[in-house]
DRENDO-1510 file (C-alpha; in Angstrom, 1 decimal, always signed):
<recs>
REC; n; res; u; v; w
REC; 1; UNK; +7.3; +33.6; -15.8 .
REC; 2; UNK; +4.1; +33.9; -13.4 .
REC; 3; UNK; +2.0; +30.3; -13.9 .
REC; 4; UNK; -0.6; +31.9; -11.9 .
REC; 5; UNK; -3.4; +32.1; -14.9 .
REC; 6; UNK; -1.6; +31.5; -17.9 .
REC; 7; UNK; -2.9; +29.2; -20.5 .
REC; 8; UNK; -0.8; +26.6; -19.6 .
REC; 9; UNK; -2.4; +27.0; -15.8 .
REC; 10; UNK; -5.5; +27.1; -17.0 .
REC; 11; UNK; -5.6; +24.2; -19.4 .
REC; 12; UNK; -4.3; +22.1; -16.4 .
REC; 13; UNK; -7.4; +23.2; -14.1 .
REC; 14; UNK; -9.6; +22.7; -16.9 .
REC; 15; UNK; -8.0; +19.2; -16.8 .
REC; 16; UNK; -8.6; +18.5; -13.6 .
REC; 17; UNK; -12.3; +19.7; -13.5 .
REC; 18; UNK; -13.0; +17.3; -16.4 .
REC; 19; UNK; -11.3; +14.6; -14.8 .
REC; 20; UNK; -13.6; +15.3; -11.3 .
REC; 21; UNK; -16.8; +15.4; -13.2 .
REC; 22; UNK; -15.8; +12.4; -15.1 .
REC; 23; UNK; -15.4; +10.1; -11.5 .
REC; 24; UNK; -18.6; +11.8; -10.9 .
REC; 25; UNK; -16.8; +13.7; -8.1 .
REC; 26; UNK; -18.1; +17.1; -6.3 .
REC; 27; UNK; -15.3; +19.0; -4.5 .
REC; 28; UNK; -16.8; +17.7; -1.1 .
REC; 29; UNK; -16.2; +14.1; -2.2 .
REC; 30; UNK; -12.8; +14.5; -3.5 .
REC; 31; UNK; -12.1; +16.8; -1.2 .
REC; 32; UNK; -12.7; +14.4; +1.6 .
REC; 33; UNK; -10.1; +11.6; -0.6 .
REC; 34; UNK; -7.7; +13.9; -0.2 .
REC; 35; UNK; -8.5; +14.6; +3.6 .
REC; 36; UNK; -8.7; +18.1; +2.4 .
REC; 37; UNK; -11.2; +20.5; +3.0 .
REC; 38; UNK; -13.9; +21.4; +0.2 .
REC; 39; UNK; -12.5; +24.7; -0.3 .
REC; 40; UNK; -8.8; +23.4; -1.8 .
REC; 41; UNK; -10.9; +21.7; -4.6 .
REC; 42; UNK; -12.7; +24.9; -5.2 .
REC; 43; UNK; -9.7; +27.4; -4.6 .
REC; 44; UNK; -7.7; +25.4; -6.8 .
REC; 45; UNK; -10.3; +25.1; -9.5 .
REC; 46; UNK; -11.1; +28.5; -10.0 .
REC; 47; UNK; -7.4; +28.9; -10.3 .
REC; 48; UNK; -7.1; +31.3; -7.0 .
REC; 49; UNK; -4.7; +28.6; -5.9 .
REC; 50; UNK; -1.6; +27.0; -7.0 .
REC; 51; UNK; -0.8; +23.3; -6.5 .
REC; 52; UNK; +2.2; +21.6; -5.9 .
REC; 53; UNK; +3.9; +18.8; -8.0 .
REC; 54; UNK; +3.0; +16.0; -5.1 .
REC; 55; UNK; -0.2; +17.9; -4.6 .
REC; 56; UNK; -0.7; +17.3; -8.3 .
REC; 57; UNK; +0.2; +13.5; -8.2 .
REC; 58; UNK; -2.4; +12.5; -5.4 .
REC; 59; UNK; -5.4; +14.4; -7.3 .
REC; 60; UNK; -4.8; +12.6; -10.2 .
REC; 61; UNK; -4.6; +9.5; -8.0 .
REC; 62; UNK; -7.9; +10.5; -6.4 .
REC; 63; UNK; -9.5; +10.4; -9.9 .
REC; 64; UNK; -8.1; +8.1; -11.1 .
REC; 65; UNK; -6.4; +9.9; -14.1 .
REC; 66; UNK; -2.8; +9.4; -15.8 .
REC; 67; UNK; -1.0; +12.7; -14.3 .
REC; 68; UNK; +2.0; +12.1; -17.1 .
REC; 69; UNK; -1.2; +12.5; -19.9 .
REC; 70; UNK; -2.1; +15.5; -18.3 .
REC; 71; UNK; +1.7; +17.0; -18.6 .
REC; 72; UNK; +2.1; +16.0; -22.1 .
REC; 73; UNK; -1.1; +17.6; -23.0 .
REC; 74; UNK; -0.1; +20.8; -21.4 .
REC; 75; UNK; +3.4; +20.4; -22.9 .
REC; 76; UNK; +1.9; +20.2; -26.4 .
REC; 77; UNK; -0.4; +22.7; -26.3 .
REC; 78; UNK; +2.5; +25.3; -25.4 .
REC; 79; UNK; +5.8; +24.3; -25.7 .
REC; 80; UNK; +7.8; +27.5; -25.9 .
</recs>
């Protein structure tokens, strides 16, 4: 199964985008917590780009956000 844009995928980068705008992050800003450069945030966002599990676990760090709520949301939404 391709994760690459599926609903599940998607649900998880709208997650994240909420979570940003809710620190009151741009990509530049979180971008630089992550010693990343702006474009990750914004390939990642507009879901061009995967992320990894640890890549996952240090954005939520960055803002601040519970990564195991994010899961569980996912997980509810569309468990097979």
């Amino acid at each position: 199964m391709k994760s690459l844009r599926s609903p599940a995928h998607v649900r998880l980068l709208e997650l994240l985008h909420a979570a940003r705008e809710k620190a009151g992050l741009t990509q530049q800003q979180l971008a630089d917590r992550l010693g990343k450069p702006q474009s990750f945030i914004s390939k990642y966002e507009g879901g061009e780009r995967r992320i990894d599990v640890i890549e996952f676990i240090a954005i939520a760090d960055a803002l601040e956000m519970d990564p195991s709520r994010a899961i569980r949301d996912i997980r509810a939404k569309f468990r097979a």
